[in-house]
C-alpha positions as a LaTeX table, in Angstrom:
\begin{tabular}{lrrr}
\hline
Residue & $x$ (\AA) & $y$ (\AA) & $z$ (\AA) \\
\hline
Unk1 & 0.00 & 0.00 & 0.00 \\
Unk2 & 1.68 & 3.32 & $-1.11$ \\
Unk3 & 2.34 & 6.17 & 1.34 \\
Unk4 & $-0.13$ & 8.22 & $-0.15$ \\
Unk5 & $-3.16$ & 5.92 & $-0.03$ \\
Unk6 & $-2.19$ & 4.95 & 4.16 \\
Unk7 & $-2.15$ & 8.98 & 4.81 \\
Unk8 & $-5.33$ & 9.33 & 2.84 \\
Unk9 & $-7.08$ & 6.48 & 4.72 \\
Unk10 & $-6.06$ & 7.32 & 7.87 \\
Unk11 & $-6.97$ & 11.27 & 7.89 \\
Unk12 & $-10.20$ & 10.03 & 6.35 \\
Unk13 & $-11.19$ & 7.83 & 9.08 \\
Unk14 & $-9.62$ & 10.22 & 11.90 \\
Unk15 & $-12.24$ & 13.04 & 10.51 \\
Unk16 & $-15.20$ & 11.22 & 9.97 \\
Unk17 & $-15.26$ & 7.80 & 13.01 \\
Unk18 & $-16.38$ & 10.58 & 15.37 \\
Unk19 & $-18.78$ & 12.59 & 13.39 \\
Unk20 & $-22.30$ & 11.71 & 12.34 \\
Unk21 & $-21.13$ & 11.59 & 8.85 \\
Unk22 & $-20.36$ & 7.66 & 8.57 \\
Unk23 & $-16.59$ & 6.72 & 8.62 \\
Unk24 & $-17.28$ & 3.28 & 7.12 \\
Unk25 & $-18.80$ & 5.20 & 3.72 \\
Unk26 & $-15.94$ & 7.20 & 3.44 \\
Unk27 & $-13.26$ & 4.08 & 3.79 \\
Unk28 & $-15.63$ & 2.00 & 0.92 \\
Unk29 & $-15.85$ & 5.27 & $-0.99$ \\
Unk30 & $-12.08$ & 5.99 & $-1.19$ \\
Unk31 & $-10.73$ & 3.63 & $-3.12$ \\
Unk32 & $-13.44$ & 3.83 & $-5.61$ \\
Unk33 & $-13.15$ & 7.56 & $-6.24$ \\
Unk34 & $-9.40$ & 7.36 & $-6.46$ \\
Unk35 & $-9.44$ & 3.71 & $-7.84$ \\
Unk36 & $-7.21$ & 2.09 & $-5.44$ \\
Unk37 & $-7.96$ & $-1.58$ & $-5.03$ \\
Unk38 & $-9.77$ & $-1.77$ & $-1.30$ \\
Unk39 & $-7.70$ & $-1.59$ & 1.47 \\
Unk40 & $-9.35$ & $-4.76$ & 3.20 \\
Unk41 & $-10.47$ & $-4.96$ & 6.49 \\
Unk42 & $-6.87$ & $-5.15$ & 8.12 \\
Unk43 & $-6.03$ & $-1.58$ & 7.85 \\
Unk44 & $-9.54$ & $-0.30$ & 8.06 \\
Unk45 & $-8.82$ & $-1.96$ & 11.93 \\
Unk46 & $-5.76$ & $-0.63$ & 12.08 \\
Unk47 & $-7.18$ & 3.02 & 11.56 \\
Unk48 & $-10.05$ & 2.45 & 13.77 \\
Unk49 & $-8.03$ & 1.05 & 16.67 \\
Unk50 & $-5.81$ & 4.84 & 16.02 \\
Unk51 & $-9.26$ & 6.34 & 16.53 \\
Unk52 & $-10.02$ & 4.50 & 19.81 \\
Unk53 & $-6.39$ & 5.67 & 21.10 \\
Unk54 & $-8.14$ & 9.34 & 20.29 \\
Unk55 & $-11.29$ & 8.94 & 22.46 \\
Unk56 & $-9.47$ & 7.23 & 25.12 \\
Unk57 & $-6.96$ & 9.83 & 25.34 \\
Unk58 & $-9.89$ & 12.89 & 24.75 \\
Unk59 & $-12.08$ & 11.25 & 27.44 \\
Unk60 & $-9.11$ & 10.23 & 29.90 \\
Unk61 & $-11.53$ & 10.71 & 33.07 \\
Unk62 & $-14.50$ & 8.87 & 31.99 \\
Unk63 & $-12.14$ & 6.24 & 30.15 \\
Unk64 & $-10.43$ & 5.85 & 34.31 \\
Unk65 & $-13.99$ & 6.11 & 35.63 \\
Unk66 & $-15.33$ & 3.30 & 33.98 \\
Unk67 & $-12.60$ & 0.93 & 34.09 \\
Unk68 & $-12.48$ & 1.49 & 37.67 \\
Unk69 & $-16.26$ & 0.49 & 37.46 \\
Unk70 & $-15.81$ & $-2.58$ & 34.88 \\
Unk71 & $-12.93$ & $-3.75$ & 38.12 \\
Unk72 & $-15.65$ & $-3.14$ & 40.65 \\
Unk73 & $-18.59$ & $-5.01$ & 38.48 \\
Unk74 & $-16.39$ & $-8.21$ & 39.28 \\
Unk75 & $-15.39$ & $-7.94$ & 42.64 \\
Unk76 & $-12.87$ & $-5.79$ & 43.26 \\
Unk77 & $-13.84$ & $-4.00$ & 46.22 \\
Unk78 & $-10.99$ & $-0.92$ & 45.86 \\
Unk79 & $-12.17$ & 0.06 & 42.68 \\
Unk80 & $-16.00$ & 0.05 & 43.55 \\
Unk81 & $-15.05$ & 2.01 & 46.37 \\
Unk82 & $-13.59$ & 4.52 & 44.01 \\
Unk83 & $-16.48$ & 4.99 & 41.94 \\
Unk84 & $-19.10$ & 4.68 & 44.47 \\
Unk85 & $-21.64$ & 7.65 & 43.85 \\
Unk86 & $-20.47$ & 8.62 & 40.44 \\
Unk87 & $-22.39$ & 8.07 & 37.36 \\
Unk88 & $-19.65$ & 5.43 & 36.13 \\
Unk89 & $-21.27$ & 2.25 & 37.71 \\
Unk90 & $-24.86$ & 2.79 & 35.85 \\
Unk91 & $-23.01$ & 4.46 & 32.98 \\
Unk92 & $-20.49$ & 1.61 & 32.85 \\
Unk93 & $-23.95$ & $-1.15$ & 32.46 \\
Unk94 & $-25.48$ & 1.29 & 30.21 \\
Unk95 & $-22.63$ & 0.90 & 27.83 \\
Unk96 & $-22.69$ & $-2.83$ & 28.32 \\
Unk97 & $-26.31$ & $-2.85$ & 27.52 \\
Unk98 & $-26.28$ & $-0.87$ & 24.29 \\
Unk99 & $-23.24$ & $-2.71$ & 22.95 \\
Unk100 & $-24.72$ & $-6.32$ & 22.76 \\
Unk101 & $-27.33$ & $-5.86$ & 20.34 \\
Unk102 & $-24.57$ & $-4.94$ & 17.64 \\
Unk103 & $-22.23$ & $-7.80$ & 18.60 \\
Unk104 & $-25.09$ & $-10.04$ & 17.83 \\
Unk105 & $-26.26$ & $-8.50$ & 14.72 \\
Unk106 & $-22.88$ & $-8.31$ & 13.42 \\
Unk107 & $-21.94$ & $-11.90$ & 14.18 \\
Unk108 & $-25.20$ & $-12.73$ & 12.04 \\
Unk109 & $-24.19$ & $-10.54$ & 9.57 \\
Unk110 & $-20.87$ & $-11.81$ & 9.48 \\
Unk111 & $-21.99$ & $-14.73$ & 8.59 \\
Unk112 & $-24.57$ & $-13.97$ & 6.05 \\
Unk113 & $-22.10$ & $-13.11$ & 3.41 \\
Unk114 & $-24.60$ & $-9.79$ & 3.47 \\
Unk115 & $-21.92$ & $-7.44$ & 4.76 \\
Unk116 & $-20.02$ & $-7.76$ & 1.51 \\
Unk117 & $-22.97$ & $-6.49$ & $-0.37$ \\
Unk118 & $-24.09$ & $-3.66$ & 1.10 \\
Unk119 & $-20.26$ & $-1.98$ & 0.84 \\
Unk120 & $-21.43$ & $-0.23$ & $-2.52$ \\
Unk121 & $-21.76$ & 3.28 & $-3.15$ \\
Unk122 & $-25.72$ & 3.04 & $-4.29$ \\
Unk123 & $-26.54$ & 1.70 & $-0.93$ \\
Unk124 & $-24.36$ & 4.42 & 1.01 \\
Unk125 & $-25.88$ & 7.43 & $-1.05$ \\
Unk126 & $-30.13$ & 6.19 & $-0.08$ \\
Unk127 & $-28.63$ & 5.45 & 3.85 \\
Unk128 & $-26.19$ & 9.09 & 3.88 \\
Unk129 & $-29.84$ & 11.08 & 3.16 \\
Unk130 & $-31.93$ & 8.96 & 5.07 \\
Unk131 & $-30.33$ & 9.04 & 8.18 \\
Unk132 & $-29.43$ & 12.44 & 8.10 \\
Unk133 & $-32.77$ & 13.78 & 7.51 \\
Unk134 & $-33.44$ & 11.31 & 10.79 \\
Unk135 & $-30.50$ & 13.68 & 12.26 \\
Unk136 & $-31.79$ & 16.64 & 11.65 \\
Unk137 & $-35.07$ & 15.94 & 12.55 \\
Unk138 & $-34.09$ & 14.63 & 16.53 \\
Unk139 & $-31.86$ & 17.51 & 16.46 \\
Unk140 & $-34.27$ & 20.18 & 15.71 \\
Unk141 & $-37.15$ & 18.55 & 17.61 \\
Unk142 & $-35.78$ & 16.60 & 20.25 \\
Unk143 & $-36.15$ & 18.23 & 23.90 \\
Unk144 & $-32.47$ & 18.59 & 24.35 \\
Unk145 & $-32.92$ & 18.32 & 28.42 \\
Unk146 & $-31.31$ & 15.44 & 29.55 \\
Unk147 & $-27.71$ & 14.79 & 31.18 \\
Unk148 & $-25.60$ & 11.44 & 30.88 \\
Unk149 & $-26.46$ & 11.34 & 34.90 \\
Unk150 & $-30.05$ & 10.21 & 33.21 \\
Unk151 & $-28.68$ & 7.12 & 31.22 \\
Unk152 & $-30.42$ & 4.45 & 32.89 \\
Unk153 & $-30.79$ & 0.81 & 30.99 \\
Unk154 & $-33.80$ & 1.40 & 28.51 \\
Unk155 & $-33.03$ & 4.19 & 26.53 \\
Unk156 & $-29.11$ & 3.07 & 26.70 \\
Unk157 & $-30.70$ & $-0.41$ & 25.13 \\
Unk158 & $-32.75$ & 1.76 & 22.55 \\
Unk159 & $-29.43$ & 3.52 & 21.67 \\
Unk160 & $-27.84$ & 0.11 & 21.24 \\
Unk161 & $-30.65$ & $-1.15$ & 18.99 \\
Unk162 & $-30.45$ & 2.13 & 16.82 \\
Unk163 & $-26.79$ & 1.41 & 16.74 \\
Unk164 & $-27.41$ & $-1.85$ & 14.59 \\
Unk165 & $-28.56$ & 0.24 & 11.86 \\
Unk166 & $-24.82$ & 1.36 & 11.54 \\
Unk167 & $-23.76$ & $-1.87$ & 10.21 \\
Unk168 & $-25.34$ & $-0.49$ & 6.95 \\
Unk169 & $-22.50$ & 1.36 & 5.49 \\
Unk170 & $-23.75$ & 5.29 & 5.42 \\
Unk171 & $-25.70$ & 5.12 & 8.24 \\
Unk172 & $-22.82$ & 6.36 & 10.32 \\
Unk173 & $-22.69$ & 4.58 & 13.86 \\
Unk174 & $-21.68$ & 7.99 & 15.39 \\
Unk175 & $-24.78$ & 9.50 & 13.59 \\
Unk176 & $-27.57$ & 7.00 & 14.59 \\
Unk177 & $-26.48$ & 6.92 & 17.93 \\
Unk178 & $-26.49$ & 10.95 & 18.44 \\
Unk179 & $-29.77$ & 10.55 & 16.83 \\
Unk180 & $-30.88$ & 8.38 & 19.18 \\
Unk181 & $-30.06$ & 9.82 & 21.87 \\
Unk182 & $-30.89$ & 13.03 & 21.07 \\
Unk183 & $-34.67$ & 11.96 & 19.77 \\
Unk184 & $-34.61$ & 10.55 & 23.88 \\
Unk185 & $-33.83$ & 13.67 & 25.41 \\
Unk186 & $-30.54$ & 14.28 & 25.83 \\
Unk187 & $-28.59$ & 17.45 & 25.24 \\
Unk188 & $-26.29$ & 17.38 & 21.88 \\
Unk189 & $-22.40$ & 17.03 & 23.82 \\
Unk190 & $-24.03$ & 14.00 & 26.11 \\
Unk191 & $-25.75$ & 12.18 & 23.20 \\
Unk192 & $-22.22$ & 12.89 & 21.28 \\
Unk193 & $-20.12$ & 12.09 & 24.59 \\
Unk194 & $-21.97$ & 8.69 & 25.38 \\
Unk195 & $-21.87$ & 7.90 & 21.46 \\
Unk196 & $-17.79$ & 8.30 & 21.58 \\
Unk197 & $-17.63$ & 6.36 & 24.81 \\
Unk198 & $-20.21$ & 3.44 & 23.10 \\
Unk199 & $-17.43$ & 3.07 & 20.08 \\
Unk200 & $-14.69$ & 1.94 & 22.77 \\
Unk201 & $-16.13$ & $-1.83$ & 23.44 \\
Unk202 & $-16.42$ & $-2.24$ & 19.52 \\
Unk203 & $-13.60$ & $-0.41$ & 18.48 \\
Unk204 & $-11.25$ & $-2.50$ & 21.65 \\
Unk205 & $-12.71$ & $-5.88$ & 19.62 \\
Unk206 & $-11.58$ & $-4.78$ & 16.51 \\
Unk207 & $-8.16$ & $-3.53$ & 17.43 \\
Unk208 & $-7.52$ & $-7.04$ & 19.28 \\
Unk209 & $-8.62$ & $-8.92$ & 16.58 \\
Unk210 & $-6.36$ & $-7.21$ & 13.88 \\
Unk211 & $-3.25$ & $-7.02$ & 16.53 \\
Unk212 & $-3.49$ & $-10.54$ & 16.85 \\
Unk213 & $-3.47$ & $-11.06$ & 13.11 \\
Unk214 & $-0.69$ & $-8.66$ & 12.61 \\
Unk215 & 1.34 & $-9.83$ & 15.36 \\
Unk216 & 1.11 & $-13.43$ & 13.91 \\
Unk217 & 2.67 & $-12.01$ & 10.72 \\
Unk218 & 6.23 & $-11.48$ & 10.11 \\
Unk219 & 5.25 & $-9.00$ & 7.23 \\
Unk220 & 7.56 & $-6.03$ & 8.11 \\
Unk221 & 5.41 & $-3.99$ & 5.69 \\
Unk222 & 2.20 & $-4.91$ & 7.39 \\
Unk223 & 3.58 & $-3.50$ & 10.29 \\
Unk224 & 4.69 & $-0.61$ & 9.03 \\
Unk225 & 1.41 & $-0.01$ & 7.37 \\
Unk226 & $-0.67$ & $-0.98$ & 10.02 \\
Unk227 & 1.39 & 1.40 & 12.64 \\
Unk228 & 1.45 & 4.33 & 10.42 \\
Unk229 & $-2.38$ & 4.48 & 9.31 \\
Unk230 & $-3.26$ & 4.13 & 13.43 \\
Unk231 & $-0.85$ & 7.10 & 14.51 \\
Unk232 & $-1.78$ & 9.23 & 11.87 \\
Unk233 & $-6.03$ & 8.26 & 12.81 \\
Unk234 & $-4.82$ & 9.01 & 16.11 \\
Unk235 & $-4.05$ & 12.48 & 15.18 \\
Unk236 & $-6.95$ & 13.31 & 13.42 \\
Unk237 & $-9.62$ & 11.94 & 15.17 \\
Unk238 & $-8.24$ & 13.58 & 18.48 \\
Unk239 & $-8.58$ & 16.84 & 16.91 \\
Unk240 & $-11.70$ & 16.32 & 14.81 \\
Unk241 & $-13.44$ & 15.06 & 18.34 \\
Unk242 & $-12.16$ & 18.35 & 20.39 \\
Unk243 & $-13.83$ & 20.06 & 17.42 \\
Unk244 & $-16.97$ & 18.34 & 17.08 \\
Unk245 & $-17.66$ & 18.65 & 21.11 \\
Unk246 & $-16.73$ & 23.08 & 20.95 \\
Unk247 & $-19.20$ & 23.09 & 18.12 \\
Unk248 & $-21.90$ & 21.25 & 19.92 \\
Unk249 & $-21.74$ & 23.50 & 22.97 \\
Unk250 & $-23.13$ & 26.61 & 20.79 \\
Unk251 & $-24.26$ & 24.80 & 17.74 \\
Unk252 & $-26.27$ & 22.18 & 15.75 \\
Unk253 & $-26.56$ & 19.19 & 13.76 \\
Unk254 & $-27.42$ & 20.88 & 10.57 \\
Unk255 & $-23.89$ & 21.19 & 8.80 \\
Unk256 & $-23.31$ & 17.98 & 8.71 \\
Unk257 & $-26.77$ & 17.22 & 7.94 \\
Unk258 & $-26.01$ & 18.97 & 4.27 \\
Unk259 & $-23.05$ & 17.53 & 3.93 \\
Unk260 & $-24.70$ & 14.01 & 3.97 \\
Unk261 & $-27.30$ & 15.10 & 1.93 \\
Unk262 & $-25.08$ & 16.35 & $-0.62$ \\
Unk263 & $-22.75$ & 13.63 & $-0.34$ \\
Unk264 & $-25.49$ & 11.21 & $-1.27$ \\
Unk265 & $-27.03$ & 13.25 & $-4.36$ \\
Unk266 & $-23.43$ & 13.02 & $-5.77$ \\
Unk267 & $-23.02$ & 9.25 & $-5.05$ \\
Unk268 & $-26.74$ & 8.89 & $-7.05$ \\
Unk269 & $-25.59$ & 11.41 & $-9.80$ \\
Unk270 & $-21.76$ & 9.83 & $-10.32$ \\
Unk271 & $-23.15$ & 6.25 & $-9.50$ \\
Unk272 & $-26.87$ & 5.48 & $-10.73$ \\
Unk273 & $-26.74$ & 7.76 & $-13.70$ \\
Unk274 & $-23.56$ & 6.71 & $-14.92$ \\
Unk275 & $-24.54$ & 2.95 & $-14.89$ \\
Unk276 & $-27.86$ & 3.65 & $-16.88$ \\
\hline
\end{tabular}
């Protein structure tokens, strides 16, 4: 993989994991556009595990406060002690809640053979509108009144089940899950904040899964690869994440509302037209 396409990948994914703009479009969308053969699911890991460095590192207190709690769910009496009377214990279940209904689906779909189909760029352009007139619509009608204190288990399980939706490619996990939340109540920086900290469990699978298969390899250029796309996703998705929260403190959905909108008119324009 040349330099160029690794450094393209990689600032792709930093920008977009984190945004409600779908990350996974963008990394099928690529190597059309610039007709690169696909990267495979190997470095899209790699760049996704440099993203989950990001919200680790952006979210350092929450990221202590519910590992402390994860310790305590299992016994360890120090660590419950630490965290007794914060939000992280009921936070730390609602997170556990809302992840398993994606680790099932996904299994499933992993073994359908369906995933592989619905990576094309007619599929991305109907789910990039849909779902971000679905945005736009919880953002600009959604009572905005809720804190993350409020997470209990049933709307963190409705976020979960919305978050299945995301294995459709365009339908941006970040997106569906700030529309969730935000169509429940909550304010725009705690649907965003509990949709970053939701993308850890996932995002931990997927970067243990690819560092065991690139650890079994004695492919110095794999490495290399590999190492490079995550620091440079590192990098961006740190900085796209400090923006995205600044902007949510004053500001709406709406920008990148167009910007899916118009992103899918183009796919159905370059795409659908030019195969008729």
């Amino acid at each position: 993989m040349s330099a160029l396409q690794i450094f393209v990948l990689a600032l792709v994914q930093g920008i977009t994991e984190f945004l409600p703009i779908s990350s996974s479009a963008h990394l099928v969308l690529v190597p059309v556009l610039f007709g690169w053969a696909d990267q495979g699911p190997l470095m899209d890991v790699a760049v996704h595990t440099g993203t989950l460095l990001a919200v680790l590192v952006y979210f350092r207190k929450d990221t202590v406060g519910l590992l402390l709690a994860a310790l305590g769910s299992i016994g360890i009496v120090p660590a419950r002690r630490a965290v007794a009377g914060s939000v992280y214990g009921k936070l730390f279940w609602a997170l556990v809640i809302a992840t398993l209904p994606v680790v099932i689906a996904g299994f499933w779909l992993s073994a359908s053979g369906l995933h592989a189909v619905l990576r094309s760029p007619q599929i991305i352009a109907g789910t990039s509108i849909l779902f971000g007139v679905l945005l736009w619509l919880a953002d600009r009608y959604g009572p905005r009144v809720k804190a993350l204190d409020a997470m209990a288990l049933k709307p963190a399980l409705l976020i979960g089940l919305a978050q299945i939706l995301a294995l459709i490619p365009g339908t941006s996990r970040a997106g569906i899950t700030m529309t969730a939340g935000l169509a429940l109540g909550f304010g725009r920086q705690e649907a965003a904040r509990f949709s970053m900290l939701l993308a850890i469990p996932t995002l931990i699978a997927a970067g243990t899964l690819a560092g065991a298969e690139i650890a079994a390899s004695e492919d110095t250029m794999l490495w290399r690869d590999a190492l490079t796309g995550a620091g440079l996703s590192f990098l961006a998705a740190l900085g796209a994440i400090h923006g995205l929260m600044r902007w949510l403190s004053h500001a709406g959905m709406t920008p990148f509302v167009l910007y899916r909108i118009a992103l899918g008119l183009v796919l159905i324009i370059f795409f659908w037209t030019g195969s008729s």
